[in-house]
N, C-alpha and C positions, 0 to 999 in steps of 0.2 A: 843654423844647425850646429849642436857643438861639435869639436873634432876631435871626431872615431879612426881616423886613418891609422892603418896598420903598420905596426911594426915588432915584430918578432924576435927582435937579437933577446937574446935570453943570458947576457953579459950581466951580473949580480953581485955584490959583495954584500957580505951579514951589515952591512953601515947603511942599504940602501936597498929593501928587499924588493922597492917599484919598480927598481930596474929593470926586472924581471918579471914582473906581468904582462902580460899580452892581451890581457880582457880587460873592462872595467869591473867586471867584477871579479876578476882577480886581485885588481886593484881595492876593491874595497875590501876584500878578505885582508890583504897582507897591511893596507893601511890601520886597519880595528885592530889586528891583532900586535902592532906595534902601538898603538897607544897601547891597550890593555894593557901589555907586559912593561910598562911603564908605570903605570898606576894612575891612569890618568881617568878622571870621571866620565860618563857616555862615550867609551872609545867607536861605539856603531856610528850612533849621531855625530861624532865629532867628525870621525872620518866620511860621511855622506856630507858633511856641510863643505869640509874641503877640497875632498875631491867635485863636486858641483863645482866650487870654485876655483878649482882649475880647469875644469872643461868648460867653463863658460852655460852652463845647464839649470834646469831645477832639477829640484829631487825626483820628480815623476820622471821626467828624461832617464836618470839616471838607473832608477827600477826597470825601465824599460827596456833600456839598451844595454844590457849587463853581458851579451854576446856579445857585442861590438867589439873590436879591436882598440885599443888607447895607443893616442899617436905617442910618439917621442917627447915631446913639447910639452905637451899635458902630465908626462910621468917627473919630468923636472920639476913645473910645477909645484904640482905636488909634493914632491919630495921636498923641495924647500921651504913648504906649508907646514908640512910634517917636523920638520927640522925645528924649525919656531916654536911649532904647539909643544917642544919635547921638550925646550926652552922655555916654558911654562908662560910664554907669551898667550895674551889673553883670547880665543876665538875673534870675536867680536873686531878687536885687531887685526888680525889675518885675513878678514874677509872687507874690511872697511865698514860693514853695516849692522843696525840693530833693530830688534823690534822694541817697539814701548806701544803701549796702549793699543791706539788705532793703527796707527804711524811708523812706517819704516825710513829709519835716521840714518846718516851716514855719521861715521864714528872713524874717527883716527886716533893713533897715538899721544899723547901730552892734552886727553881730555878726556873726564872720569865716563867710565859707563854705565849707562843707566839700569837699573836691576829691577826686575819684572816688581819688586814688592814696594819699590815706585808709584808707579800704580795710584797707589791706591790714596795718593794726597791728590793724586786727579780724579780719584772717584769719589773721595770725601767733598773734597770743592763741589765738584759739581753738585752731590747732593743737597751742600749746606746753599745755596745760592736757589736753589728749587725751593725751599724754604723760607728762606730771609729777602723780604720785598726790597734789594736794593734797587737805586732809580736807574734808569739808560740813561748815557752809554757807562756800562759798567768798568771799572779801571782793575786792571788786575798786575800785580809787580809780583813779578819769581827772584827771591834772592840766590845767587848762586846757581846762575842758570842752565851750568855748563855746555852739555851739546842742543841744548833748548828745550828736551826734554817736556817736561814741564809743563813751559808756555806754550811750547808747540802744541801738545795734547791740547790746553784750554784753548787755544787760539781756534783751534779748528772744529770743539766742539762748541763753541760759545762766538760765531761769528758775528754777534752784535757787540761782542765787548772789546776793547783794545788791553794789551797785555803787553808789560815791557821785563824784560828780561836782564838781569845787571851779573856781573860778574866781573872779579877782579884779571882773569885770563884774556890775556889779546886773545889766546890760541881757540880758550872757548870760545871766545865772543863770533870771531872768524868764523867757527863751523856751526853756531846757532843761524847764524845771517844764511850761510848754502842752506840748511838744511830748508830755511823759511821759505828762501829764493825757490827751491827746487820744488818744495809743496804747494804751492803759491799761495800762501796766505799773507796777507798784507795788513793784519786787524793785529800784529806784534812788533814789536821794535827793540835794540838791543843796545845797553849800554855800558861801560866802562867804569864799575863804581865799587871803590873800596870800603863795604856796608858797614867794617868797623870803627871806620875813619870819615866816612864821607856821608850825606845823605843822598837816597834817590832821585833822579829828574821826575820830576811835574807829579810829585806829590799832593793833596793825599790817595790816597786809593779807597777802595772797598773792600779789597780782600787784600793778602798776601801768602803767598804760597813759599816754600822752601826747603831744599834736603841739604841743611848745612853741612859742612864738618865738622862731624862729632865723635870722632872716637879719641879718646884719651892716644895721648902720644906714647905712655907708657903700653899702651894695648897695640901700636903697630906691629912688632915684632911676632905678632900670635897669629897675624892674618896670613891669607897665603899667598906663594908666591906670586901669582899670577898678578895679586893687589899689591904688593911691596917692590916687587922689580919694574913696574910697569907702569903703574897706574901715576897719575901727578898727587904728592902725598897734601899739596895744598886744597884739592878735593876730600881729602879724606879725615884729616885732624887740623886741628886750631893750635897744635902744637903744646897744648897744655893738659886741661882737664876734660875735652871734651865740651864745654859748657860756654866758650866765650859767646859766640853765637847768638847762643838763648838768651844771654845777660844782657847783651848788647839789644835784639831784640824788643825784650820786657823795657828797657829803658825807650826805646822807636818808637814801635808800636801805635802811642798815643800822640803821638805827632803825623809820622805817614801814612795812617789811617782815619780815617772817617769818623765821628763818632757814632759808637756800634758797629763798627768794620769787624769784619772777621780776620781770621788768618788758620791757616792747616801746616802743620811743622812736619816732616821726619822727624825722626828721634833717635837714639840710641835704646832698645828696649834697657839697659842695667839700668839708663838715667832716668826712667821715668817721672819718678816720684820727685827727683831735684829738682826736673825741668818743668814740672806741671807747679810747681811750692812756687817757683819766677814767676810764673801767670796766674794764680789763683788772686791774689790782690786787683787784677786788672780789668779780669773778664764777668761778664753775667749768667756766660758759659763757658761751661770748658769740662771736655772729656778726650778718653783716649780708645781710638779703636786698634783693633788687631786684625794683623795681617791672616794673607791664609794658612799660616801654621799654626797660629791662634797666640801671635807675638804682639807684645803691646808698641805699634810700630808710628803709630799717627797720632799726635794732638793737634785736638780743635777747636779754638775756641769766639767766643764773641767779647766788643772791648763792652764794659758798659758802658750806663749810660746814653741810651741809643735816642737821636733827637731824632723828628720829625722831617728837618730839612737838613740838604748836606754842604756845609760851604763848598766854593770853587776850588778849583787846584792852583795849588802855586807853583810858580815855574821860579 
């Protein structure tokens, strides 16, 4: 049960106006209305997500017991949730956890967050594999895997296939392994591998999946705070044009793939057109879908040349 115990002192200063609620839902009045007058996005939603996470609660709890008294404990708390999110430190931080897909992940600091329009290179995968007769057991490698995201979605929707997951981050590698451990899926595995520099372990695959770093390094400065103070910016750019990635990529590809493998990219919607010009020489397919804003957010493509049998993997 989360804790409601009473406490009344009505001691407040304008720096900390929790002090001073006695209800939880006093508490969620004066928390909304301190994001609001801040300018911060969903101050309702925000404030329900952190106060839950300071009473230890869900949301329905929370709706329910809006008479209850909030203990002492729980307005601290809070207050220093609030303190952070004012700090334009990212939710998803605050609370340790995120949603993706199916999948509820545990997410810490010094590892990117995964963004609902994510999504959708796991819903692309999946569809392009319901299509394309690859053999069992099917191999799937996520570049850049950060909190496993990714491969965790496929691992769990595709439990005949094995899925490895590389990333250049001890820090991600670390929270991909709990998040596995904690789901129990065992059909993925994670490894240590600088994709610019290094090839993948037990090469080829059949697919590849990946939400590189792509935004132009001249373009960090425009994001917001919440991505620029917070976020690890080697998730986020390549430090140049946005495009190493891809290039490096277009150049793989026909090595750690299969011949006829597929692959499903993120993108940068500006780059589309550069980054699809890289694979258009490669593939027999290749298109790009939009997210649900109707942003050109996923390319898809098949390698040619597609044989009949598929050599073994090299280790």
């Amino acid at each position: 049960m989360p804790n409601f115990r009473s406490n009344r002192s009505r001691n407040t200063t304008p720096s900390n106006p929790i002090a001073g609620c006695s209800t939880i839902r006093e508490a969620r009045i004066a928390a909304s209305q301190l994001l609001k007058a801040a300018g911060l996005e969903s101050p309702e939603y925000t404030a329900d997500v952190l106060l839950c996470h300071a009473l230890g609660c869900d949301r329905l709890s929370l709706l329910l017991n809006g008479n209850q008294p909030i203990a002492v404990a729980a307005r601290r708390r809070l207050h220093r949730l609030l303190q952070r999110r004012l700090q334009r430190e990212p939710l998803q931080y605050l609370v340790r956890q995120t949603d993706f897909y199916t999948l509820r992940l545990h997410i810490r600091r010094g590892v990117f967050i995964p963004r609902p329009e994510t999504e959708l290179v796991v819903e692309e995968a999946l569809s392009l594999l319901r299509t394309v007769p690859f053999p069992l057991p099917l191999r799937i490698l996520d570049i850049g895997t950060g909190s496993g995201c990714i491969a965790l979605a496929l691992a769990s929707s595709l439990p005949e296939a094995h899925v490895v997951g590389i990333d250049i981050s001890v820090a991600a590698l670390r929270l991909a392994r709990e998040n596995a451990r904690r789901l129990g899926l065992r059909n993925v595995s994670f490894s240590h591998v600088d994709i610019l520099r290094q090839l993948p372990p037990a090469y080829p695959f059949h697919l590849v999946v990946s939400n590189p770093p792509y935004i132009p390094a001249s373009a960090l400065p425009q994001l917001q705070p919440e991505i620029t103070l917070y976020e690890p910016h080697e998730a986020l750019t390549d430090g140049a044009d946005g495009l190493s990635f891809y290039r490096r990529f277009a150049d793989l590809f026909p090595t750690i793939l299969v011949p006829g493998g597929a692959f499903v990219l993120e993108i940068r919607p500006e780059s589309a057109s550069a980054i699809t010009t890289l694979f258009r020489p490669l593939a027999s397919m290749l298109y790009l879908q939009k997210d649900y804003t109707g942003t050109e957010r996923v390319l898809v493509g098949i390698l040619a040349h597609s044989p009949t049998t598929y050599p073994p993997s090299v280790h």
